[in-house]
N, C-alpha and C positions, 0 to 999 in steps of 0.2 A: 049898485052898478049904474054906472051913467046912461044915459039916455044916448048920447054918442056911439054908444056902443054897437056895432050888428053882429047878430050871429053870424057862426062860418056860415051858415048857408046861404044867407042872405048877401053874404061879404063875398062868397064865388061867384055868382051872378053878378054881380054890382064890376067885378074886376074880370070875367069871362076866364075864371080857374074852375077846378071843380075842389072838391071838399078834401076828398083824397089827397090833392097835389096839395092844397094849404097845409092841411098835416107834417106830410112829408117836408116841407119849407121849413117847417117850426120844426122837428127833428131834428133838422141838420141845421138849423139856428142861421139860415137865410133869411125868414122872412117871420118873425116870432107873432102871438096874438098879443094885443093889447092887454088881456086881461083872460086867467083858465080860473075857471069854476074851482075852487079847491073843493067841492062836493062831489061834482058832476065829469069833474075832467073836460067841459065844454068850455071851446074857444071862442070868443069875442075879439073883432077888432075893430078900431078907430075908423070912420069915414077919411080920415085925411091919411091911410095909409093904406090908399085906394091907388096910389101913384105908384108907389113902391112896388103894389103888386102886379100893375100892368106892368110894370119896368121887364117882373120875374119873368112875365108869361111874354112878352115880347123879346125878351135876350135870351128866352128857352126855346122860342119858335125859331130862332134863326142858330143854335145849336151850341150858343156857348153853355159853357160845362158853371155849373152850382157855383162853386167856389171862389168864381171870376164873377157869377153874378153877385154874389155876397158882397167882394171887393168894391165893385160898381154900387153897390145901395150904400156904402159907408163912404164913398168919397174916393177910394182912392184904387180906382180900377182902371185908369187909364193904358198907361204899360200895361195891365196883364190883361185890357180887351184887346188890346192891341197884339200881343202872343198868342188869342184864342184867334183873332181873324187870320193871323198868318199860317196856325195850326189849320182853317177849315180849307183855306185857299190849298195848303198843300195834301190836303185831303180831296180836294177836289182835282187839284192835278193826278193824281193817284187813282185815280176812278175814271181818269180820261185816257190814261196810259191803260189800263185795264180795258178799256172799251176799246182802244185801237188793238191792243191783244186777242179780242176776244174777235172781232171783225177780220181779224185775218185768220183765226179758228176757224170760221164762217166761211170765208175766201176759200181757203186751202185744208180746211181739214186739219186734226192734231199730226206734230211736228213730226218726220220720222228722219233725224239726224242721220247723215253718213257719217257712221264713227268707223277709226282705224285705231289702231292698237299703236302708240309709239310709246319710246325708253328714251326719258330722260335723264338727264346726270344730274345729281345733285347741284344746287348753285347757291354758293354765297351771294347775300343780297345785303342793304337797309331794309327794314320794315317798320312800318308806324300801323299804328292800330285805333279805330276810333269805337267807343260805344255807338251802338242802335239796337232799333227796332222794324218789324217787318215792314213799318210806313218810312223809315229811315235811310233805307239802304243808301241810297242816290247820292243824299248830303254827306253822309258820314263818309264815303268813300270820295267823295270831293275834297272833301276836309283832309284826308289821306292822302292826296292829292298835291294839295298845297304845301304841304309840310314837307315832300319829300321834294319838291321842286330843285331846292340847292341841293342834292345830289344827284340831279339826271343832267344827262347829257342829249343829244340831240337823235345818237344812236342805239340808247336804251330802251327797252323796253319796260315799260311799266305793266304787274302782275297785278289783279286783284283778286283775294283769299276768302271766300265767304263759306261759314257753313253748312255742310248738309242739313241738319237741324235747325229749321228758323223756330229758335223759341223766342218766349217775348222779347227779350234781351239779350244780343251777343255783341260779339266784338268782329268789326270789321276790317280785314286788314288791305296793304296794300305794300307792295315790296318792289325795287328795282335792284336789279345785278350789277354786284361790285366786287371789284378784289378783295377789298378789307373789308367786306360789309362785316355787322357784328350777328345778322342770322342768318340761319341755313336753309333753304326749303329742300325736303329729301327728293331724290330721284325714285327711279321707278318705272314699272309700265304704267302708262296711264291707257285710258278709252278718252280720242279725242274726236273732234268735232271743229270745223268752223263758221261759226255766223256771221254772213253776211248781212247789215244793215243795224238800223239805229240799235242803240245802249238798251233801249226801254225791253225791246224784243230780245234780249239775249235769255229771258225766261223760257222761251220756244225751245232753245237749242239745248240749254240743260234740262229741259223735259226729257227731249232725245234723246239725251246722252243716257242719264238714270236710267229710263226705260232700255236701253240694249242693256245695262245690270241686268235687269231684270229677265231679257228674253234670250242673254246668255249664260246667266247661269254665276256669275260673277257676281262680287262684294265691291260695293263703292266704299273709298278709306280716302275719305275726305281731307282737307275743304275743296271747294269745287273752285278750280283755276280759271281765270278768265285772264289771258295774255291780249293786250289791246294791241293792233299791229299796223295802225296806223294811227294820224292825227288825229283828233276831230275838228281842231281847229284849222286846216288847211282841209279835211276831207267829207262830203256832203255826208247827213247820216245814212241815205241808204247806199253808200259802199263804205260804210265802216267795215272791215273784217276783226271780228273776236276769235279766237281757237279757245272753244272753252275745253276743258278739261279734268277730269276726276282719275285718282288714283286708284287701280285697281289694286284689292286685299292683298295681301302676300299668300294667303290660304289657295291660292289659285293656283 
């Protein structure tokens, strides 16, 4: 064994990891020892791979994910540090939307929608669908968005389709009314509601909504409708108006 050599324990202090996390690094073949004891199963590493591991523990302090840090220690992590900063940024918009959420919790107390009972008619639409996730919604339905752009008109309304069930992974949709469209969303009574004010808060108002299921006795038969009914690019966000809406069971 060279003299080069430091034990892990000597090699966590020297780099300010602890023993544990250098394991773990060498598990997942981020950051390997120089040299394992084939008797002992003890790890040794290089002094000049003292760099690499401040690299780990300083791109794990600020929350990039393993795999992006792997990429960065072999050279070719540019693009995908550059995808983990965009990920934490909109992780952190996400956490600022939820704190204005939760401040007006604070303000006003949980939501208690005025829902009324309306019957819709069925309507032929376009619709386009995008994958996400429960940190996704926003983009994906932008994306939804843009794609349907050549087939709205100036006095269409655009529908957005989401889930009752946020599981990890669904499909977001977004649909505007048309004679030929080639899909249908059914009619129905639904339990509706309108909120007033910014996109982020439209969580407030299908709280609402859900909760009268709940304290009338009623089945939601989803997805939960969000009809945007005016601009946002002409109208300030807090007098957006949404009519959100969920389809009540037929069991009813």
């Amino acid at each position: 064994m060279s003299d080069d050599l430091l034990p892990i324990g000597r090699f966590a202090r020297l780099c300010r990891l602890n023993v544990k996390q250098l394991r773990h690094y060498d598990d997942l073949g981020v950051l390997s020892p120089a040299w394992t004891d084939p008797a002992s199963g003890y790890r040794y590493y290089r002094r000049d791979q003292a760099r690499d591991a401040l690299t780990v523990g300083l791109l794990r302090a600020m929350d990039v994910p393993l795999p992006v840090v792997a990429r960065v220690l072999s050279g070719d992590g540019g693009g995908a540090l550059k995808r983990a900063r965009d990920r934490i940024e909109a992780d952190i918009d996400r956490r600022r939307r939820g704190l204005r959420l939760l401040d007006r919790v604070l303000a006003e107390g949980l939501p208690a929608a005025e829902v009324s009972i309306v019957r819709e008619p069925a309507r032929r639409v376009f619709a386009v669908r995008e994958a996400a996730t429960p940190l996704t919604i926003s983009d994906a339905t932008s994306a939804c968005v843009r794609r349907l752009l050549p087939q709205m008109s100036p006095d269409v309304l655009l529908v957005g389709l989401f889930p009752l069930d946020m599981a990890d992974e669904f499909d977001v949709r977004v649909a505007v009314q048309a004679a030929d469209g080639d899909d249908v969303l059914p009619g129905g009574p639904f339990a509706a509601a309108v909120h007033v004010g910014p996109y982020e808060e439209i969580p407030l108002t299908v709280h609402g909504v859900l909760a009268w299921f709940g304290d009338f006795g009623h089945t939601p038969a989803g997805p939960v409708r969000e009809v945007y009914l005016n601009d946002p690019a002409t109208t300030p966000p807090e007098h957006l108006e949404t009519r959100v809406m969920v389809r009540v069971g037929e069991d009813q």
